[in-house]
N, C-alpha and C positions, 0 to 999 in steps of 0.2 A: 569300372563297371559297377553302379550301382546296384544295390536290389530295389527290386519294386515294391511297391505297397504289399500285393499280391502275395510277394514271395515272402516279405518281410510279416506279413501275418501269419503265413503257414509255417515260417521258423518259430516264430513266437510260440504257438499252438503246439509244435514237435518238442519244443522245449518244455513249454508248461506240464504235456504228456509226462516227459519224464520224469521230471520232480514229482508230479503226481502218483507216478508208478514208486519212487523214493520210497514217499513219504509213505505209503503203504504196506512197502517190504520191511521200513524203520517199528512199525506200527507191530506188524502180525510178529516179527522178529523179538519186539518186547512183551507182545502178548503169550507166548508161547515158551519163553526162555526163562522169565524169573518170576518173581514171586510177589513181587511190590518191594519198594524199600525196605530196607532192612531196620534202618532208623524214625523214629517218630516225627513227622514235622512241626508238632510243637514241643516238644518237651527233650526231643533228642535222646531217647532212653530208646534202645535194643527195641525194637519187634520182636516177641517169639516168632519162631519159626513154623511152629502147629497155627498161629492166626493169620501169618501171610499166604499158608497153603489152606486154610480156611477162606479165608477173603482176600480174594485177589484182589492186587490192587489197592488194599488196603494201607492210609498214609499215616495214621494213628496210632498207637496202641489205646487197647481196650480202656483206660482210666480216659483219656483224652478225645477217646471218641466219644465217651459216655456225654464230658462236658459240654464238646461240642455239639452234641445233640441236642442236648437241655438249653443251650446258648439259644442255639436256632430254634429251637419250638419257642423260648421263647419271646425271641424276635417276632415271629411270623403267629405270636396271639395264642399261642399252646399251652399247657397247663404248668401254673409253676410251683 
């Protein structure tokens, strides 16, 4: 016994539901639990700890975001 188109979309849908629902327990789970990486994604040196609970979310340390700021302003015609 097959499924129908019918049934087979409404599985589809029950399913995607709950990834949906996952993906947003995964989400508020890491919003609420730490602090951003520990480490810098470019340079790999330490995060203090006072700038990850300053700025959530934070993937830089302070030298490296500064760079990266000036990179992109300059990109996008900002003053150099």
């Amino acid at each position: 016994m097959g499924l129908t188109m019918s049934r087979l979309d409404d599985e589809l849908e029950r399913l995607a539901d709950i990834s949906e629902q996952q993906l947003a327990a995964r989400i508020h789970a890491a919003r609420i639990s730490g602090t951003g990486p520990h480490y810098c994604i470019d340079c790999d040196n330490t995060i203090p700890q006072a700038r990850r609970e300053a700025i959530r979310g934070c993937e830089r340390c302070a030298e490296c975001q500064t760079i990266h700021e000036f990179q992109t302003a300059r990109h996008y015609g900002g003053k150099r």
